[in-house]
Structure formats: C-alpha cells, structure tokens
C-alpha positions as CSV (number, residue, x, y, z in Angstrom):
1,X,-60.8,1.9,-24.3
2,X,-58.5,0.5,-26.6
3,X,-58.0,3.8,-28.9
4,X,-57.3,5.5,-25.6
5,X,-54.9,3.9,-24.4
6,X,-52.8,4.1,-27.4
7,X,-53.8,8.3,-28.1
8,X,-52.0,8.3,-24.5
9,X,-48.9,6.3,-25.2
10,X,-48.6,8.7,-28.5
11,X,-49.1,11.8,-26.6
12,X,-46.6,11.0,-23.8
13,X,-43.8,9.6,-27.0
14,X,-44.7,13.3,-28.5
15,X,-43.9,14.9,-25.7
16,X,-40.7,13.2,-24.7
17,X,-39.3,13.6,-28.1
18,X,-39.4,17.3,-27.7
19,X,-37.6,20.2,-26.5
20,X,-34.0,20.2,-25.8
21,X,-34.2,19.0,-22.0
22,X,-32.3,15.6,-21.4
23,X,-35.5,13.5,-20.3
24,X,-33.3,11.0,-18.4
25,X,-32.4,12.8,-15.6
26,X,-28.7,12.2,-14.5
27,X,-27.4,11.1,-17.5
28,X,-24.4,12.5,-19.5
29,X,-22.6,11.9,-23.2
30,X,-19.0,9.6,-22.3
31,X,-17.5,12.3,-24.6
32,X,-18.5,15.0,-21.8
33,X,-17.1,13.0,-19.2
34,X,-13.4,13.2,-18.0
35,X,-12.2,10.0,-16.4
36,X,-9.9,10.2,-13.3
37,X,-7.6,7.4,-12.8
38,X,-5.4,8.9,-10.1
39,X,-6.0,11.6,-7.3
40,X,-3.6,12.9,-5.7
41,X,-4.0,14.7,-2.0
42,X,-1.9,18.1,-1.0
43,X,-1.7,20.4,1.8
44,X,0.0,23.6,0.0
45,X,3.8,24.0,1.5
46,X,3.0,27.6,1.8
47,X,0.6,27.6,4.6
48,X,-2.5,28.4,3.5
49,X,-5.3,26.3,5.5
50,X,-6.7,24.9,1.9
51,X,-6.4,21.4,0.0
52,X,-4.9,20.9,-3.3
53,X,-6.2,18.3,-5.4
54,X,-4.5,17.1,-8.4
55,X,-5.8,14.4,-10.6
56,X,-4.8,13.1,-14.3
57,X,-6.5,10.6,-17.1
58,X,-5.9,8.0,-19.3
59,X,-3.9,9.1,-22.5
60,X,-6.5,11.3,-24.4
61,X,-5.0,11.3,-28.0
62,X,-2.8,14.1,-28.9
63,X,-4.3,16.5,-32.0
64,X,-0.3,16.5,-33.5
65,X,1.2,13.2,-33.7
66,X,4.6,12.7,-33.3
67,X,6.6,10.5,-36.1
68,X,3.7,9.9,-37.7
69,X,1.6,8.1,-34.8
70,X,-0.8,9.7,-32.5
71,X,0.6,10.0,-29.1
72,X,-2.3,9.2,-26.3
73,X,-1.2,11.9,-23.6
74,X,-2.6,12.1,-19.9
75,X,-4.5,15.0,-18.6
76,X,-3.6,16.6,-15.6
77,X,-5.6,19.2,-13.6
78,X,-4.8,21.0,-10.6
79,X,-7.5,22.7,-8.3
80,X,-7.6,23.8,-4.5
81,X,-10.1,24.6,-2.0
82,X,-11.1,25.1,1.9
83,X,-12.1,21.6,2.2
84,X,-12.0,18.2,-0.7
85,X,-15.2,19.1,-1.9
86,X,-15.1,22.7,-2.2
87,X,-11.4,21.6,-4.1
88,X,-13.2,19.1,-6.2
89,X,-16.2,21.0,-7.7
90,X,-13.9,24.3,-8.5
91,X,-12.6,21.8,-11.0
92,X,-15.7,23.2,-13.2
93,X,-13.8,26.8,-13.2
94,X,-11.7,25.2,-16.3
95,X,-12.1,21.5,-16.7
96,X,-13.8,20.9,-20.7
97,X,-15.8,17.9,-18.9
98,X,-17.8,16.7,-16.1
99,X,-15.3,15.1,-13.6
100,X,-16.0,11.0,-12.7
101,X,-14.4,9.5,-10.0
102,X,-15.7,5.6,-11.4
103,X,-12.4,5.0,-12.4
104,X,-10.3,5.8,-9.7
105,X,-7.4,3.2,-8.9
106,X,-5.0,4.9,-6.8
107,X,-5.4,7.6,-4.0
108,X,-1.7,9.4,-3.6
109,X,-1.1,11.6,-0.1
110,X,1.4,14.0,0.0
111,X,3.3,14.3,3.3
112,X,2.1,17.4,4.5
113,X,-1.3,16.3,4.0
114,X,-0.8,13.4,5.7
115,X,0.8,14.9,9.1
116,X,-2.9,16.4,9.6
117,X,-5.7,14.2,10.1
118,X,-5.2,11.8,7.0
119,X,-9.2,10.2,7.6
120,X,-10.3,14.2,6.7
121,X,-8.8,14.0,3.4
122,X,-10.2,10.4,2.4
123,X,-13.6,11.3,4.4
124,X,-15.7,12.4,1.3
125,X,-14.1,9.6,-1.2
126,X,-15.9,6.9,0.9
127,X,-19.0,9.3,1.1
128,X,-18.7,9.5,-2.8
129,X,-20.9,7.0,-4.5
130,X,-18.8,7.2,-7.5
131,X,-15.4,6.1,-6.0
132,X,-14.6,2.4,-5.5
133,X,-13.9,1.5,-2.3
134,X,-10.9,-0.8,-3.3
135,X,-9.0,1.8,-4.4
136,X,-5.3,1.6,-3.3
137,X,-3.7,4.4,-1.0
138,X,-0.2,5.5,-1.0
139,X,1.6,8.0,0.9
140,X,4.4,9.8,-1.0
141,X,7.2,10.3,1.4
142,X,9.1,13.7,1.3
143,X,7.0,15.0,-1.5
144,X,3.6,16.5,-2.7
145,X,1.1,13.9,-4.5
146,X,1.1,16.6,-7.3
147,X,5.0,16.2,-8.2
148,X,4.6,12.3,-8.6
149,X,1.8,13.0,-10.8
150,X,3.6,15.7,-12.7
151,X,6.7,13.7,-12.4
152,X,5.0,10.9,-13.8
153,X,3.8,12.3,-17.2
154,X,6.7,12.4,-19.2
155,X,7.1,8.9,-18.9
156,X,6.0,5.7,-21.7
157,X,3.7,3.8,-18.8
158,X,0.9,5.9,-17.3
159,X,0.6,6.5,-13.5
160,X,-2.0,3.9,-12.8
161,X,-0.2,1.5,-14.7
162,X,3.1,2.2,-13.0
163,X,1.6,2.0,-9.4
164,X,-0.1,-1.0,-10.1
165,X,2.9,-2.5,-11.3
166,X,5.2,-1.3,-8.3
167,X,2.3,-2.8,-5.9
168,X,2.3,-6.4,-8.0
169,X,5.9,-6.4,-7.9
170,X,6.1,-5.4,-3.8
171,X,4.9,-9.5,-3.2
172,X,8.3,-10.2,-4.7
173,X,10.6,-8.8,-2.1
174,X,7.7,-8.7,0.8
175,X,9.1,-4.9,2.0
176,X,5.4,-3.7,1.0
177,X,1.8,-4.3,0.2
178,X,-1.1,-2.7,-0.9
179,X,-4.0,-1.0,1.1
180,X,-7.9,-0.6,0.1
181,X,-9.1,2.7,0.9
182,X,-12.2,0.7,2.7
183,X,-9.1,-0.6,5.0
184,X,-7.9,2.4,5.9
185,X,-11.0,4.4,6.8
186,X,-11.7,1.4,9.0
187,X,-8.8,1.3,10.9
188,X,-9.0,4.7,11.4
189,X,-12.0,4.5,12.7
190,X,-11.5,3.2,15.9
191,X,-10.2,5.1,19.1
192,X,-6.6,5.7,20.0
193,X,-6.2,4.1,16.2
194,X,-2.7,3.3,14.6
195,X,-2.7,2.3,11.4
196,X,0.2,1.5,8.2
197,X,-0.2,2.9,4.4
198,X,2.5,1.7,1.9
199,X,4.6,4.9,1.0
200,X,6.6,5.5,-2.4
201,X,9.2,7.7,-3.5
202,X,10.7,9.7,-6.4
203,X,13.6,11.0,-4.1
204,X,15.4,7.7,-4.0
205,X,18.2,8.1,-1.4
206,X,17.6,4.6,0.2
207,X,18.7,2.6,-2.8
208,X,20.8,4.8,-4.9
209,X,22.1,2.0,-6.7
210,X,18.5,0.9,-8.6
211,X,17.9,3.0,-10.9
212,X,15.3,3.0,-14.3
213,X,15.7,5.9,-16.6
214,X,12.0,7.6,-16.6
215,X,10.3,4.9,-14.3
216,X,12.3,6.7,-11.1
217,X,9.1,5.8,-8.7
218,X,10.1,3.3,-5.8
219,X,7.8,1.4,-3.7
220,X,10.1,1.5,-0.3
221,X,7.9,0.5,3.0
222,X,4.8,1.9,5.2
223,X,4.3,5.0,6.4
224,X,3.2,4.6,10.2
225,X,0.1,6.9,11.5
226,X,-0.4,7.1,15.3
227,X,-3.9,8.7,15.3
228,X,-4.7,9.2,12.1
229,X,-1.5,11.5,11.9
230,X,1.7,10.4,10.0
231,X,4.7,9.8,12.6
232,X,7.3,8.0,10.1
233,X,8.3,5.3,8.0
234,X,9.4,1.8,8.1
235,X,11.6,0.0,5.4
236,X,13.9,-2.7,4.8
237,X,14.2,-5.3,7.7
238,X,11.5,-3.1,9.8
239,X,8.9,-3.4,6.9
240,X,9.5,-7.1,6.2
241,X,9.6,-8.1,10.2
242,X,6.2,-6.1,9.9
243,X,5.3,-8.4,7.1
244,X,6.3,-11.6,9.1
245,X,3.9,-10.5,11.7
246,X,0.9,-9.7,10.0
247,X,1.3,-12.7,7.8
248,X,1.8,-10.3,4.8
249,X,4.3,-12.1,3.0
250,X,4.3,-13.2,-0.1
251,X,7.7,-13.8,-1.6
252,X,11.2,-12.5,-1.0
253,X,15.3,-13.3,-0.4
254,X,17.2,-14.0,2.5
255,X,21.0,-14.1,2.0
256,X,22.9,-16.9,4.3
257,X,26.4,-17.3,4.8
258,X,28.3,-21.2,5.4
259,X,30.5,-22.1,7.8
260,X,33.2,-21.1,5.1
261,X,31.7,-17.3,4.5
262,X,30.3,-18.7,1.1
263,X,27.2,-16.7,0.3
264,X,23.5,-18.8,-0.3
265,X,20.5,-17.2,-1.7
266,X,17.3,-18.7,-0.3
267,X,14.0,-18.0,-1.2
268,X,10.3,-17.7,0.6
269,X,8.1,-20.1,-0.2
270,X,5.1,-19.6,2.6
271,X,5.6,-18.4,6.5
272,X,2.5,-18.3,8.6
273,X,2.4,-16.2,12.2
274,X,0.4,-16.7,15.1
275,X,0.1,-13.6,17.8
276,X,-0.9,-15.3,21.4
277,X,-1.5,-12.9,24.0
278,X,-1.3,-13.8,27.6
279,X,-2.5,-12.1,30.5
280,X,-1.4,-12.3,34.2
281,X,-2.3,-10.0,37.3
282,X,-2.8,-6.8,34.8
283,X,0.2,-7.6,33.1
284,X,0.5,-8.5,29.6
285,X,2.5,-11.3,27.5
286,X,2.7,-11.5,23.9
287,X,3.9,-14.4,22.0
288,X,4.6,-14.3,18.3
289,X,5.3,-17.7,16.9
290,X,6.3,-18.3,13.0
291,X,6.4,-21.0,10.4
292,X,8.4,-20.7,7.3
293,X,10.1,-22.8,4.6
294,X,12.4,-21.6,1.6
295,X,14.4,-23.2,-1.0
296,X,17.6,-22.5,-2.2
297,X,18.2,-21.1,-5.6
298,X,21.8,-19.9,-5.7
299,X,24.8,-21.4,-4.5
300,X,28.1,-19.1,-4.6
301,X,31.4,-21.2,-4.2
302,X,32.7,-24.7,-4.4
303,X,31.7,-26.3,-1.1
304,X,29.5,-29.0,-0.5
305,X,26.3,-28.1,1.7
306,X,23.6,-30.5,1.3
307,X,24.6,-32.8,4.9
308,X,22.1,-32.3,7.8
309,X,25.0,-30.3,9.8
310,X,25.5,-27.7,7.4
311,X,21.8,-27.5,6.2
312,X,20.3,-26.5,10.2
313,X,23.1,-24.5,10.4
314,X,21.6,-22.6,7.5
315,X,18.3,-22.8,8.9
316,X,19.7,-21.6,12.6
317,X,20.7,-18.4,10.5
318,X,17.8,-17.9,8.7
319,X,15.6,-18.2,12.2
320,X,18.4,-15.5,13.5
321,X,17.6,-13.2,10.1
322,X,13.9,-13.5,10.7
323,X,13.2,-12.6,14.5
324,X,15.6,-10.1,14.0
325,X,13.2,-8.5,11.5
326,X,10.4,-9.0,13.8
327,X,12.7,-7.6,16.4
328,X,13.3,-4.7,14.8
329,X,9.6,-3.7,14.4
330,X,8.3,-4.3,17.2
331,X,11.5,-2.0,18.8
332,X,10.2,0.4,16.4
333,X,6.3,0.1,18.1
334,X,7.4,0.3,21.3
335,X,9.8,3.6,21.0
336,X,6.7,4.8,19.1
337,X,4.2,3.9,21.5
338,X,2.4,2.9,18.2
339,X,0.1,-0.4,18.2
340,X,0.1,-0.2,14.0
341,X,1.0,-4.2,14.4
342,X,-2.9,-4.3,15.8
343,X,-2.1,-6.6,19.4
344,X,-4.4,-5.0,21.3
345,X,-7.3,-5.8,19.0
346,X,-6.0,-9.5,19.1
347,X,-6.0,-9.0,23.2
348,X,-9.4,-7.8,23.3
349,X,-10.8,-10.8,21.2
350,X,-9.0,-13.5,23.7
351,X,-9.5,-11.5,26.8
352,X,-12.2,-9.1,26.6
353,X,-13.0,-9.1,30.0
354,X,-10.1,-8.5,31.4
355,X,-9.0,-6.2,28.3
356,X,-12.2,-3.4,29.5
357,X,-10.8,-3.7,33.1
358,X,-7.3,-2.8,32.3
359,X,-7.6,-0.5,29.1
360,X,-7.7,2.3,30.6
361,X,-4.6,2.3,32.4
362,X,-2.6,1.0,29.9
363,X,-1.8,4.7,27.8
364,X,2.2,3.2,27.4
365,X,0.9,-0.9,27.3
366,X,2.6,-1.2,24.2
367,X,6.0,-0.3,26.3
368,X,4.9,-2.5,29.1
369,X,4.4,-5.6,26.6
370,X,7.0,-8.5,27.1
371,X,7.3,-9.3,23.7
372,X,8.8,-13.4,23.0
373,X,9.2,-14.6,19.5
374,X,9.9,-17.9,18.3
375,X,10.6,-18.5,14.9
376,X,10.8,-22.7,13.1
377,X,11.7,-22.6,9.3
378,X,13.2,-25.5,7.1
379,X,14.6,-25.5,4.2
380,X,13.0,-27.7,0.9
381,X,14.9,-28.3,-1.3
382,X,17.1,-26.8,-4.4
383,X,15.2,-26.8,-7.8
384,X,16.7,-28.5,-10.4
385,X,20.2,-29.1,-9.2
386,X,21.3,-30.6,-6.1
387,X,25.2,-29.1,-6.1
388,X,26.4,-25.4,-7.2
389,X,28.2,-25.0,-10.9
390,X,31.6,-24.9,-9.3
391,X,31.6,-28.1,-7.3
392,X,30.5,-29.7,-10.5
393,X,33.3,-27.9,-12.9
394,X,35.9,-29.4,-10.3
395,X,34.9,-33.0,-11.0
C-alpha cells in the first residue's frame, strides 16, 4: 500500500513537471504584467458613439538614461471601443503586457463623458474583481481625462502621486474632498439620484494668480450630477457652504475685518452640522444648525482686539461669512432642483411615513423647502502670542 502511494505521488510530480502548459491556471510572470495606476474615461469630441480609455503606469525605467541616471518614465496607452469593456480588452491589439487594474488609485472622467450617464462608464470597474473599490473619482472640468494624463507626463511627480497630493492638500482649504468609487455607484444608485464628484482642472481661469511651473493641475470644487448626468460645478464659497453642510470640513481660512478695516486671519479648528427636517400639513421645513470654533493666527495692524466687544464682533462676522456659504449652496440646489446635499434621504429617515405619502408630489420639493440656518462659532484663542507684532513694536 505503502509503495503505492508513493509510485502515485511520483507519477502525478512527473507529470506536472512536463510540457510547456502553465499548471497553475490563472497565473502570470509580474514582468508580463502592466500595472495601471490611473484610468482615465473619454467620450471622443468627434461624435462617434464609442469610449476612449486612456491609462498610464508607474515610471518603467528608460533604456537611455539621461545625465548619467536612469530616468523611470510612465507608460501611457490609449485605446477605444463600443462599450468599457470592448475599449479595455482591444488594449491587447498593442499593449507588450497583460493589463491589471489591482493598482488603480484614481478614476479621471472627462466632461463629455460625464454629461451621459456617468454610472455606465464606472459600471464594469465595480463589476471588475481586480479594481479596488476605494478608488478616488475625479471629474476633469472642460477637458478630456486623456489630456490630464498626457499633460501630466512631462512632469517630475507622477499622476497618482500628484492627485493624491492635490486630494491630501483639499482638507487644508475645505473647497474639496475626495470620493470612493464604492460612494459614487451607491449614490447613483438610487432613484431620481443627485450626487457630487470633486472636479480638477488644467485650464486654470478661476485662480490665475497660483501658478506652479509643471505641476499646473488644480483641485477647484465638485462637479454636480442630477441623475447621473453632469449639470455643473461648484467652487469657492458654494463648495465650502457644501462642506459646512455635509460636515466635510477639515481645515481652512476665513478672513475678518475690525471695526477699524484691519484685516484678521482665522482658522478652522472643528464645525459640526446637524440637518433637522420638519414636517407640517405636506409642507416641509429644514433646519441646518452649525457649530464651529477657530483661532486666530494673523493679526494685520496696530489695534488692540482681544476685549469681549471686539472679539463677538469678530465672531458676528464669521457667523455672517459662514451661512452665507451655506446660503449660497443651497441657492445653488434649489435653482438646480438638485438634492446633491442628500435632505431628502435625511427626511425619509425621520419621517418615513409621511415622506411615502408626499413623495410623489414633491417633483420641485427642493424649491418648496423653507430652508433656516443658524450658525454659533467662537473663537479660541491666538497660538503663541496674545497681541500682533505692531502693537508690540509701538511699546
């Protein structure tokens, strides 16, 4: 029995061991496999009812070194089809190696793309078991997803790298966030559905006065979908009132003036929002209450401001600067007709009784929404010095 056993486990090694088929099925070499960091989503300009998709790599190393180093270069490939897939595998026409999606960070949309059905372009990357499902999505306002990838590889920093940076740095100003892909597919998944993706730019016309030679990509704002097709953009105060709402902010400035027109920097150090809907007779109230607090870090002028009159009249401003952000949104929502601020999922939770009686006949609700918003902040304190640089120089 026991010389049996062991002629079998010989046989079956012999066998294994021969011929030239690979006899773990699935597998493949890393140095036949081409590793997409970035994808980018187009809807050709011309007209033509196909999808462009245009992806690039890590820095392979380049076979002529510059200056005596070895350069590490990114790889991009271009490829369309009728549909993602179909764009996707036609990659194999010309691509050295097996395509892998494992590594994908950042899903860019070009605008066309984006004005048709967004959750059709994303559809098979949730599908894909290769793709991570926290994956960030942008939208790339006024441009193809191919140009900011092209646009992007003459530069030091490599795509991934520079998105990733741009989304770290958006908690600093609280203007934009990121978005999971997982996020996005969700939202869009429900009926009537409005939804936000953060947006970046290479045409910057907003802010013509930030500029960084080779590193031109700008994080702005959200693009705003109104069933699952892209409608426009929000930015500045608009994106940061959004913020406020949806408890989305992280960090940030807010510029205040004294009774004497001197200027004081403030900034965020936590805000929390609560959105309490009321409803009465079929019609519906909406409250939006906020806490924040700041601290001030820059003090331009001589005067004195640290008395209680002069710090709530600081505050008093910076209530003013805030609802008018929120304001400024929700105006934006409601000449829109676009619930991208989510309330009537909020509704539903407190009232959803009432919600499935009057749903229905609500098709401009969020126009018919009295909209209050009450807004307590405080300021802390003033970091290491109590009085600005010129009050002490008089002394």
């Amino acid at each position: 029995m026991r010389k049996g056993i062991i002629s079998f486990i010989a046989a079956l090694m012999i066998i294994c061991s021969t011929g030239c088929k690979n006899p773990i099925k699935g597998r493949t070499e890393i140095n036949k496999i081409l590793f997409a960091t970035v994808i980018g989503i187009d809807k050709p300009i011309e007209g033509k009812d196909t999808v462009k998709i245009t992806i690039t790599t890590p820095g392979i190393e380049s076979k002529k070194p510059k200056e005596g180093k070895k350069q590490a270069e990114p790889q991009i490939l271009t490829a369309e089809g009728s549909s993602f897939f179909e764009a996707l595998r036609n990659f194999r026409f010309f691509a050295d190696r097996k395509m892998f999606l494992g590594h994908v960070n950042f899903i860019l949309i070009g605008e066309e793309a984006a004005k048709e059905n967004v959750a059709d372009c994303l559809d098979i990357l949730v599908r894909d078991h290769e793709l991570r499902l926290n994956s960030k999505v942008f939208v790339v306002k006024g441009n193809m997803a191919e140009k900011v990838i092209n646009y992007a590889a003459g530069n030091d920093e490599y795509l991934a790298s520079q998105l990733e940076n741009l989304r770290t740095n958006a908690g600093g100003l609280s203007h934009s966030s990121g978005i999971e892909l997982l996020k996005v597919i969700q939202t869009f998944g429900k009926k009537k559905s409005s939804t936000y993706i953060p947006y970046v730019t290479i045409n910057n016309t907003s802010y013509p006065n930030m500029t960084s030679a080779n590193k031109d990509i700008y994080m702005e704002g959200y693009a705003i979908f109104k069933e699952m097709n892209l409608i426009g953009y929000i930015r500045d105060g608009e994106s940061r009132g959004f913020n406020w709402v949806k408890n989305k902010i992280d960090s940030g400035v807010i510029v205040l003036t004294t009774k004497k027109d001197n200027i004081v920097s403030v900034e965020i150090i936590d805000s929390y929002s609560k959105i309490v809907p009321h409803i009465t007779d079929d019609h519906i109230d909406v409250s939006i209450n906020l806490k924040m607090s700041s601290n001030i870090v820059e003090i331009n002028g001589s005067e004195k401001i640290f008395d209680e009159s002069t710090i709530e009249f600081l505050e008093n401003q910076q209530n003013n600067i805030i609802k008018s952000e929120i304001q400024s949104v929700i105006a934006y929502a409601k000449d829109t007709n676009t619930d991208f601020l989510d309330i009537f999922s909020i509704i539903e939770h407190k009232y959803p009784v009432k919600w499935a009686k009057i749903k229905n006949k609500k098709e401009k609700a969020i126009e018919d929404i009295r909209f209050d918003v009450e807004v307590q902040s405080r300021i802390n304190r003033t970091y290491t010095i109590k009085e600005s640089s010129s009050t002490k120089g008089g002394k």
